[in-house]
N, C-alpha and C positions, 0 to 999 in steps of 0.2 A: 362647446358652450362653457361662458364662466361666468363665474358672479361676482360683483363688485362689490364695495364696502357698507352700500347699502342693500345686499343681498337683493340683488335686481339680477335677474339672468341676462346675459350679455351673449349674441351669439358671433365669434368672428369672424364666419366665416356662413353662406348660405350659400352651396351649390345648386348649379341650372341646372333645369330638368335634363340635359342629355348628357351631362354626368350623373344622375340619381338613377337615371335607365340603367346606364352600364355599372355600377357597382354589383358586387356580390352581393348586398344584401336586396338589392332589387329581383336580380335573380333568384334568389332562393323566395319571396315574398310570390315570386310567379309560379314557382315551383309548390307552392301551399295553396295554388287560388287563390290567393289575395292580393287586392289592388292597394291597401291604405296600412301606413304605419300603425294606424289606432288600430286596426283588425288584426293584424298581424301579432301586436303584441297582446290583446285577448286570446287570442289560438293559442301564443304560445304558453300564457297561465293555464287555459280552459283545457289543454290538452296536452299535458305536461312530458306524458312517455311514448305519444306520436312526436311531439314535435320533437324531443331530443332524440329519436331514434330518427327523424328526419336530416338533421343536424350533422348527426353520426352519419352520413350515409353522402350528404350534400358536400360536407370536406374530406369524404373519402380518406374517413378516418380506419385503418386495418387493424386488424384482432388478429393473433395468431390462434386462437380459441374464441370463436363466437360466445356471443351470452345468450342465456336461454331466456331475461326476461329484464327490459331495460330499468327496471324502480322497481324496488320491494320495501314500502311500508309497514311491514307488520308489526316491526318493534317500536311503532312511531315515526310522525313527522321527524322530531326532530334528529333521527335514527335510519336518515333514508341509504337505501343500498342501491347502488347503480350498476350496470350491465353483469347482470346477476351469473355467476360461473366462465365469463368472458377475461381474455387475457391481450394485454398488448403492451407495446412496445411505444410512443409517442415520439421519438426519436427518429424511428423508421419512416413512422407514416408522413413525419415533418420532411423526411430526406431521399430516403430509399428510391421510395415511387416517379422521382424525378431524376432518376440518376440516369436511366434510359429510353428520356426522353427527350423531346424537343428542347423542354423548360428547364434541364439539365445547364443548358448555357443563359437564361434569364435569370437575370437579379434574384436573388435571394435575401439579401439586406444592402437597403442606402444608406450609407452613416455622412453623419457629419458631425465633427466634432465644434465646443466652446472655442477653440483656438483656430475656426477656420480650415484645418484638413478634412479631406475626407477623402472616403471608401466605398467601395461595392465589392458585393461578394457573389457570384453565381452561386447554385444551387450546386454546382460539382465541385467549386472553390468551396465550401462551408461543411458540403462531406467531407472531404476531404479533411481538413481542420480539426471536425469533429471525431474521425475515424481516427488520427492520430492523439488526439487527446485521449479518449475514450483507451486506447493502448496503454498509453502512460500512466492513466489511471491502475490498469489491470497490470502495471508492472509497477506499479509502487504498492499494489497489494489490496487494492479497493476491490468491492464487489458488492452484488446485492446488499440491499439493504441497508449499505453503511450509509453514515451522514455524514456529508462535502460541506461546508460553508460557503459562500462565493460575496464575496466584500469586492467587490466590482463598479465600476462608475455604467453611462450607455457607452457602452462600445461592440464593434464585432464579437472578440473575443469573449465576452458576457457570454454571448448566445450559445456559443462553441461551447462555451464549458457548459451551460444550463443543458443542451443536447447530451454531450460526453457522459455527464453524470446519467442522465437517464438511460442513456444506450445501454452500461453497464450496470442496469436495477439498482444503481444509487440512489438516495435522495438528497433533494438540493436543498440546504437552507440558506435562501436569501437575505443578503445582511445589506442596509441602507449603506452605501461607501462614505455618508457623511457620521456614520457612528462612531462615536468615540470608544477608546478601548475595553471601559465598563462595561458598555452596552452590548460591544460583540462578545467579551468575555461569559457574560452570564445566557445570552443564546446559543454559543457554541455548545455552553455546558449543558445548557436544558436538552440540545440533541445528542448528545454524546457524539459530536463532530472529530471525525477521522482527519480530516484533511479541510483545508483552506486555500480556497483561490485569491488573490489581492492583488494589487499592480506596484509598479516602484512609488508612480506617483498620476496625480490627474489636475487638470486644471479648471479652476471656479472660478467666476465671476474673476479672472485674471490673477490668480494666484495659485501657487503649485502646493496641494493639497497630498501629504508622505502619507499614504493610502499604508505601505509596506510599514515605514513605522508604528504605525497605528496597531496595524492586526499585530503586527510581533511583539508590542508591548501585552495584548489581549491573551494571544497566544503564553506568555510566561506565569499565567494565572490560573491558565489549566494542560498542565504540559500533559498530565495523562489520559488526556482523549488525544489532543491535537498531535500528531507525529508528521505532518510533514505540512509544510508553507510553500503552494505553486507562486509564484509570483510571475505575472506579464508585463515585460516592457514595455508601459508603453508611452512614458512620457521621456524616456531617455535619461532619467535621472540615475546616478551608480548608487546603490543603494549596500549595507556593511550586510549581508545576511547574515542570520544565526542562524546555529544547527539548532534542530528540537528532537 
């Protein structure tokens, strides 16, 4: 759905009913006894820590430590605590559980890019990706806790890295790849960001958009958090590195 200039909702798209059967969210709404969108979404306000413990259970989301109690309010609404004593990995559960399996060899991401190429990556092609990234992290010195930036366009490698980082209890801070170097500058510094993901370059509306010059100009404004600039090729452009 979108809306136009006259904030009219606009819908582009209405699927027939024997695509709206087979979706996931059809199934999971079968899985709650419910027939109807409107029901479906009362249950899921009217019954906040069934249904997300439903949720949790329906995408066969794993915990390497169960939680003893999905939402705890006591310090407040706006103060809510979720899978109370529970520990995971999100990484894993996106990857692991499909490594031996059937779905091991189905699609795990379709890409296509602004310039027309595109990609597919199985679920054993995107472990795999990520199992090497997630290394290279642990051997440039990353680990729990640290903070990555990822100044990224949509591409494969996005995802790889958003996995990577969390495999190895990093956290991601997402940076819009049309940010200019001010704007990644002062987020990097708000997370005290270790390391930065970027590409050489990406292309917009037909123009080739120096993604790497960007962050490395951002990067010269806080060299004492930032120690190290991953850069992915992927527009083929030779790009002058700096050290930091």
């Amino acid at each position: 759905m979108i809306q136009n200039a006259m904030d009219e909702k606009v819908f582009a798209w209405h699927p027939d009913g024997a695509v709206s059967k087979q979706s996931r969210l059809a199934s999971f709404m079968k899985l709650c006894g419910l027939d109807s969108y409107d029901a479906f979404y009362q249950y899921s306000i009217n019954n906040i820590p069934r249904f997300t413990s439903q949720v949790l259970d329906f995408l066969n989301i794993q915990f390497d430590k169960a939680y003893s109690q999905i939402l705890d309010l006591s310090a407040g609404l706006p103060w809510a605590h979720w899978c109370i004593g529970g520990s995971l990995n999100i990484s894993r559960s996106c990857l692991d559980q499909h490594i031996d399996s059937p779905r091991a060899a189905a699609p795990a991401i379709i890409w296509e890019g602004e310039e027309g190429a595109s990609r597919i990556l199985t679920y054993a092609e995107l472990f795999e990706m990520v199992e090497n990234c997630a290394a290279g992290l642990r051997a440039l010195g990353l680990g729990h806790s640290d903070a990555i930036g990822l100044h990224l366009p949509m591409m494969p490698e996005t995802v790889a890295a958003l996995l990577a980082v969390a495999r190895i209890g990093a956290v991601a801070s997402p940076l819009f790849s049309g940010y200019g170097p001010a704007a990644i500058e002062s987020r990097l510094r708000d997370v005290g960001a270790k390391a930065l993901f970027t590409c050489d370059a990406f292309p917009r509306h037909g123009a080739a958009i120096p993604a790497y010059a960007t962050a490395a100009k951002a990067v010269e404004k806080c060299p004492e958090t930032i120690k190290t600039i991953i850069v992915v090729d992927h527009a083929g452009n030779k790009v002058s590195r700096q050290a930091f």
